[in-house]
C-alpha positions as a Python dict, from the first residue, in 0.01 Angstrom:
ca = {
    (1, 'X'): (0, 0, 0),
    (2, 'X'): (340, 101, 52),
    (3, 'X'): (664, 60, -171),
    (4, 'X'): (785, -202, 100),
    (5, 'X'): (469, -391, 101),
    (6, 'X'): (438, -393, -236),
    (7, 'X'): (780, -534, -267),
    (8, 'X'): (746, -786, 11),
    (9, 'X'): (376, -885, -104),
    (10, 'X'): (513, -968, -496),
    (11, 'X'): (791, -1117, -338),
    (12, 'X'): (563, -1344, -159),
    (13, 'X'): (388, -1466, -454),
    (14, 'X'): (727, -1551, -658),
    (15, 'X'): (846, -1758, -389),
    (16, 'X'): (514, -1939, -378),
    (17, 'X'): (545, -1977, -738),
    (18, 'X'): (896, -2080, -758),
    (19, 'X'): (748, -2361, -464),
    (20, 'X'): (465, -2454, -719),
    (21, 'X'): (699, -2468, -978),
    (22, 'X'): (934, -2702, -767),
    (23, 'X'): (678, -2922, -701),
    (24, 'X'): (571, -2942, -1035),
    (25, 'X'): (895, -3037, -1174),
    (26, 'X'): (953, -3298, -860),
    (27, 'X'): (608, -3435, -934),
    (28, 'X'): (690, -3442, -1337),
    (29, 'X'): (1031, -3600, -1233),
    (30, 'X'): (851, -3861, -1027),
    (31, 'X'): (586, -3936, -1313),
    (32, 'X'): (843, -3938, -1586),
    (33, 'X'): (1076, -4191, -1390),
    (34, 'X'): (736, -4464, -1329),
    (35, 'X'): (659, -4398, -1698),
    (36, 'X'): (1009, -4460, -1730),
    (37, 'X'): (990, -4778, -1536),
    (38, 'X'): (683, -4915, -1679),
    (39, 'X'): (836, -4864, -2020),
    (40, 'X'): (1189, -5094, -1910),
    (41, 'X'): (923, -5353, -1793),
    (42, 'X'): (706, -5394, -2163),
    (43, 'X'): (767, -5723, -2365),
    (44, 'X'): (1049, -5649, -2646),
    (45, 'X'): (894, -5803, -2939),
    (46, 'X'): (1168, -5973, -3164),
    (47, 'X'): (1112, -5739, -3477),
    (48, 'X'): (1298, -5410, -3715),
    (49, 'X'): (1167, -5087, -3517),
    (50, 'X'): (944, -5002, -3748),
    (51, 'X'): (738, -5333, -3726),
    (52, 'X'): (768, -5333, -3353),
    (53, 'X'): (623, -5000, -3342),
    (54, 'X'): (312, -5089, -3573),
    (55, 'X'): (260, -5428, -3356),
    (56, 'X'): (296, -5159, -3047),
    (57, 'X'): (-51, -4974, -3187),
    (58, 'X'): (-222, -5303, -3199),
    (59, 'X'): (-153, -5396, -2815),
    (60, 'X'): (-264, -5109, -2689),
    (61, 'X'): (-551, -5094, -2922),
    (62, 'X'): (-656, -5424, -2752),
    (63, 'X'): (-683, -5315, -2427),
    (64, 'X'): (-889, -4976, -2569),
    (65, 'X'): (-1248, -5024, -2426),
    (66, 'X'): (-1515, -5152, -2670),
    (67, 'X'): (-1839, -5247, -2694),
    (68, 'X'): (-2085, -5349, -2972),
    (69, 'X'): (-2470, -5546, -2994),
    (70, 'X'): (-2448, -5822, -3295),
    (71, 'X'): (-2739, -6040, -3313),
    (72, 'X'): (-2714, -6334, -3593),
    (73, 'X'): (-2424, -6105, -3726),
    (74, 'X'): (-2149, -6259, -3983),
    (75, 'X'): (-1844, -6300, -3883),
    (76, 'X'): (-1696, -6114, -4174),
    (77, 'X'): (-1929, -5804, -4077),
    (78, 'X'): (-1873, -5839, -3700),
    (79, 'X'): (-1442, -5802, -3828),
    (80, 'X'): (-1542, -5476, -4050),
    (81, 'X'): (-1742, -5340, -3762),
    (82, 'X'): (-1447, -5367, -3533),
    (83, 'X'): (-1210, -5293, -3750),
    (84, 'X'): (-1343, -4951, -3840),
    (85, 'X'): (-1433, -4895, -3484),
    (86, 'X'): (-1086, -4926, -3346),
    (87, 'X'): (-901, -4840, -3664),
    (88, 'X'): (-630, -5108, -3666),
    (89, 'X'): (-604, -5385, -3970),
    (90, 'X'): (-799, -5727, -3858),
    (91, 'X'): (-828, -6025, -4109),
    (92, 'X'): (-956, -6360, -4096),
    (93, 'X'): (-726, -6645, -4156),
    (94, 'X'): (-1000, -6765, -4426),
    (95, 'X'): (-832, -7084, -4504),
    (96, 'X'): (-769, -7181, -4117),
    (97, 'X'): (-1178, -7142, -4115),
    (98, 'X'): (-1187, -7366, -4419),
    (99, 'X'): (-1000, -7645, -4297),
    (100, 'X'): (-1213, -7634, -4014),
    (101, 'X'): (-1537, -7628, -4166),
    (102, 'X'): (-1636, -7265, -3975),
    (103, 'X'): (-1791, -7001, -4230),
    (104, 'X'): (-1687, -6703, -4263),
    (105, 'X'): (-2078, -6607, -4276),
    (106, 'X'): (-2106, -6768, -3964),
    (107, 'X'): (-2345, -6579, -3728),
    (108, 'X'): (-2216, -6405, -3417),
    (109, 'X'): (-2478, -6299, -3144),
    (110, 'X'): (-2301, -6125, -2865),
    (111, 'X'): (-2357, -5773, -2651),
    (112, 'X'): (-2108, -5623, -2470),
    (113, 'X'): (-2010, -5289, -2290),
    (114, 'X'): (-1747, -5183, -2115),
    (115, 'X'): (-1490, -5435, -2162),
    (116, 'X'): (-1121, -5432, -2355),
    (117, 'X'): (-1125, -5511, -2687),
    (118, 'X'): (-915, -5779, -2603),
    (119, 'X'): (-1183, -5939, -2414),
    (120, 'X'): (-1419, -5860, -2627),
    (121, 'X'): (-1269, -6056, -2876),
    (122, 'X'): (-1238, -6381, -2657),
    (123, 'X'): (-1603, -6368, -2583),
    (124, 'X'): (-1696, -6329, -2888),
    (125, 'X'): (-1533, -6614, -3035),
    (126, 'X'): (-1503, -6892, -2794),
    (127, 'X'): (-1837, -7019, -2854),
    (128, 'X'): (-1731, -7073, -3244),
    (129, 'X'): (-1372, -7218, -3113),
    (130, 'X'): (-1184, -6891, -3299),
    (131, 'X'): (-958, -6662, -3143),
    (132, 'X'): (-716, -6410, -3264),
    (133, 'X'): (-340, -6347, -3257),
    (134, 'X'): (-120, -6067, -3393),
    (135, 'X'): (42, -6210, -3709),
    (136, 'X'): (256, -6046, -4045),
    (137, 'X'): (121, -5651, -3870),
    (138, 'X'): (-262, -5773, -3830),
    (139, 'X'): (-480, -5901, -3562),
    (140, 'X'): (-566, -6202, -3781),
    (141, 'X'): (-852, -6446, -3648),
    (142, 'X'): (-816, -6765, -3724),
    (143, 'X'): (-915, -7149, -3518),
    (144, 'X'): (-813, -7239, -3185),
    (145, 'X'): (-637, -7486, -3324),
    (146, 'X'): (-407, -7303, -3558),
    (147, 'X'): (-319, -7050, -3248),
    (148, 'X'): (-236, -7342, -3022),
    (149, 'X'): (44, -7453, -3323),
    (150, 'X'): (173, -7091, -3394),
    (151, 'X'): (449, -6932, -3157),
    (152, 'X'): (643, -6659, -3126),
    (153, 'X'): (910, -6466, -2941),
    (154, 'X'): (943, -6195, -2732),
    (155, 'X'): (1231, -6099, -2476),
    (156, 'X'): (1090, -5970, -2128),
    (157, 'X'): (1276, -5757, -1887),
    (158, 'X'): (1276, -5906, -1542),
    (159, 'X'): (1509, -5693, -1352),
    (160, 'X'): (1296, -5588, -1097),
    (161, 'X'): (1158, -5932, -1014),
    (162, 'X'): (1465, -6112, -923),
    (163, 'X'): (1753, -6099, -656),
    (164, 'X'): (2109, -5944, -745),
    (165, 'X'): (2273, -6236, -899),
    (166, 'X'): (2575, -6415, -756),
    (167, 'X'): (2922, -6347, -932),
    (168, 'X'): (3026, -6701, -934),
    (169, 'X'): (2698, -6837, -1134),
    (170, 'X'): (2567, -6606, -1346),
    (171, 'X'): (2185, -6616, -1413),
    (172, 'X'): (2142, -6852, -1083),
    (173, 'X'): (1878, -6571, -997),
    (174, 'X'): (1678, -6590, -1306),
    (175, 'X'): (1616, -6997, -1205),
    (176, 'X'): (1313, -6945, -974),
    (177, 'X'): (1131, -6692, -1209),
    (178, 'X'): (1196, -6902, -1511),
    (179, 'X'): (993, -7224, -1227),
    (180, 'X'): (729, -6996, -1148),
    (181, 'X'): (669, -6948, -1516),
    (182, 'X'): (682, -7299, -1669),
    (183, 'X'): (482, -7427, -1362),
    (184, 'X'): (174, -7118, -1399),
    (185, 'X'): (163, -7152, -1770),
    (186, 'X'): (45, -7382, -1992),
    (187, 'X'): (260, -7668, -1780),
    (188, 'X'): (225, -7913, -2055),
    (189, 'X'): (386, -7665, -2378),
    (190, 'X'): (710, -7624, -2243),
    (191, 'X'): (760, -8024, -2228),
    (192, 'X'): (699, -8077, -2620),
    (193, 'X'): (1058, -8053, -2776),
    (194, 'X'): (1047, -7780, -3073),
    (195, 'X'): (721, -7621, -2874),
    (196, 'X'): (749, -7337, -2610),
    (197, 'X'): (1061, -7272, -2471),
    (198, 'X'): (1220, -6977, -2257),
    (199, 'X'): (1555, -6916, -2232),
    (200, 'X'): (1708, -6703, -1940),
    (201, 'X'): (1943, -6400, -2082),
    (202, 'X'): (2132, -6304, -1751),
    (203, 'X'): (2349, -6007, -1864),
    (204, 'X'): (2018, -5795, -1930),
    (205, 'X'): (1820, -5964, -1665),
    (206, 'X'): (1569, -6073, -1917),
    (207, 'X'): (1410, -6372, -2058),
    (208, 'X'): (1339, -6491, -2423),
    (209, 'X'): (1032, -6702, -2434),
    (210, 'X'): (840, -6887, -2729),
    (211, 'X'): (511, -6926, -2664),
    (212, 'X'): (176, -6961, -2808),
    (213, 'X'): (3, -6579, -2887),
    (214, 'X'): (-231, -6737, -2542),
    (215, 'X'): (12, -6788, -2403),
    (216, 'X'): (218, -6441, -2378),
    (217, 'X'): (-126, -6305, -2232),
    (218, 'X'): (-81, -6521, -1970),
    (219, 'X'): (273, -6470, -1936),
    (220, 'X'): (233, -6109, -1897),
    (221, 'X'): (-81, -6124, -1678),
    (222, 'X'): (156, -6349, -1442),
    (223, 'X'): (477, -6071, -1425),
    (224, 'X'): (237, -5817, -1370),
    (225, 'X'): (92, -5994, -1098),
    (226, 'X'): (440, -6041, -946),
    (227, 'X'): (526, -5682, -996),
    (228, 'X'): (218, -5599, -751),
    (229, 'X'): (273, -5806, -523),
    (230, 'X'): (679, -5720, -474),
    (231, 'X'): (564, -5341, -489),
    (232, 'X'): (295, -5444, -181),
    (233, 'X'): (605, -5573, 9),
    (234, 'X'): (820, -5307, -85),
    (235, 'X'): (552, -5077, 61),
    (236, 'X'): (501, -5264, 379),
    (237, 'X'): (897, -5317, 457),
    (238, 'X'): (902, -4952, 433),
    (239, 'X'): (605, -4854, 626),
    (240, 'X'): (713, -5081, 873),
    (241, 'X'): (1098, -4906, 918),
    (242, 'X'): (903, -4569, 922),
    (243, 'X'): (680, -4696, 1216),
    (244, 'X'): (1001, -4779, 1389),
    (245, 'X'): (1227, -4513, 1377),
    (246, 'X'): (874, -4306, 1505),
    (247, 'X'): (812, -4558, 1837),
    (248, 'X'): (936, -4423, 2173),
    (249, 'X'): (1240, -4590, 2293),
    (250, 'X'): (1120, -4827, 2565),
    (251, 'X'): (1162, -4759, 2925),
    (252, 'X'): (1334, -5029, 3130),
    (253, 'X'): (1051, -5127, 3380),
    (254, 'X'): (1299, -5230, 3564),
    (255, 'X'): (1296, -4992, 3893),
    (256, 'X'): (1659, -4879, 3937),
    (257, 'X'): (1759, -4890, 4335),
    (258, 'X'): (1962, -4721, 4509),
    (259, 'X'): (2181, -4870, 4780),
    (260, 'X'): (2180, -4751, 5101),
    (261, 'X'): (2462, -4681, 5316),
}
């Protein structure tokens, strides 16, 4: 091969690599803005950084997938099993179970694969009316009817859900969100004075909520829900303005005569 091919042929492959490269950084660029995005959207839970980051490794340890096969198992075991499986600190509110007459040597016979822990957990205990909530750095497990009584707060970021407020009445745009809300979830807890309240905060475009441990889950199930369906219209408003600046121009079908002299 000649000097000059040599030359152009190396040339060739840098400029293919600097394209990769380009592409690689647009594509990182692109990933690291939706991580970005995703991150501005996540519940802020009301705690010092350092307990908000442990309470951080228990959410997303909930939605790890699990799976076990107890048959006439304790309840205490069933914990130790999970707890070593996932690796995050679970404890049973023993003296909620007391109260409430349920054992903590109460049998558990339930198989599973496949699902999140976190609804592994709900199946799980329904049928002995327990359920869990994250509590003092723990996923503690205590009655239904302790969780129903114990609330806490958490701000959520709600930027992208609502319309550019007015300047004349602030937080006006955070009004239909905050209805959507209090009508999807749990109606009745947001009528009992000292119960579940939310509170818009209009100069970060977020909302500060009390709510039962339930109901967060439900609360967040519900935003996310919005989220996909304002990204579906998003998608389709812009699909549709591509189709249109690609249509022909119409012809006028009306024939153009000429008058004759």
């Amino acid at each position: 091969m000649s000097r000059l091919g040599t030359v152009g042929l190396c040339a060739l492959v840098l400029a293919i690599f600097a394209g990769v490269s380009k592409a690689d950084d647009a594509n990182d660029a692109r990933a690291h803005a939706a991580l970005s995005a995703a991150i501005a959207r996540q519940p802020i839970e009301v705690a010092t950084a350092n307990v908000a980051q442990r309470l951080a490794k228990i959410m997303a340890t909930l939605d790890e997938e699990t799976s076990f096969d107890f048959t006439e198992l304790p309840v205490t075991d069933a914990v130790k099993y999970l707890r070593d499986k996932h690796s995050i600190e679970i404890q049973i509110d023993t003296k909620m179970l007391e109260a409430e007459s349920i054992g903590v040597d109460t049998p558990v016979t339930r198989q599973l694969q496949g699902v999140t822990l976190r609804s592994g957990l709900r199946l799980m205990l329904d049928p002995l009316e327990l359920t869990y909530l994250v509590k003092d750095e723990v996923l503690l497990i205590t009655t239904a009817k302790a969780a129903s009584i114990e609330r806490t707060v958490r701000i959520y970021p709600v930027g992208d859900l609502i319309a550019p407020e007015s300047t004349d009445k602030p937080g006006q745009s955070l009004t239909p969100l905050v209805d959507i809300i209090r009508g999807t979830v749990d109606p009745k807890s947001w009528q009992h004075p000292g119960g579940a309240d939310i509170e818009p905060f209009a100069l970060g475009h977020a909302l500060v909520i009390r709510q039962t441990w339930a109901g967060h889950e439900e609360i967040e199930l519900l935003l996310t829900g919005l989220r996909r369906a304002h990204s579906v219209e998003t998608q389709r408003a812009h699909n549709m303005a591509i189709a249109d600046r690609l249509e022909p121009p119409r012809q006028d079908q009306t024939e153009q005569r000429i008058p004759s002299e």
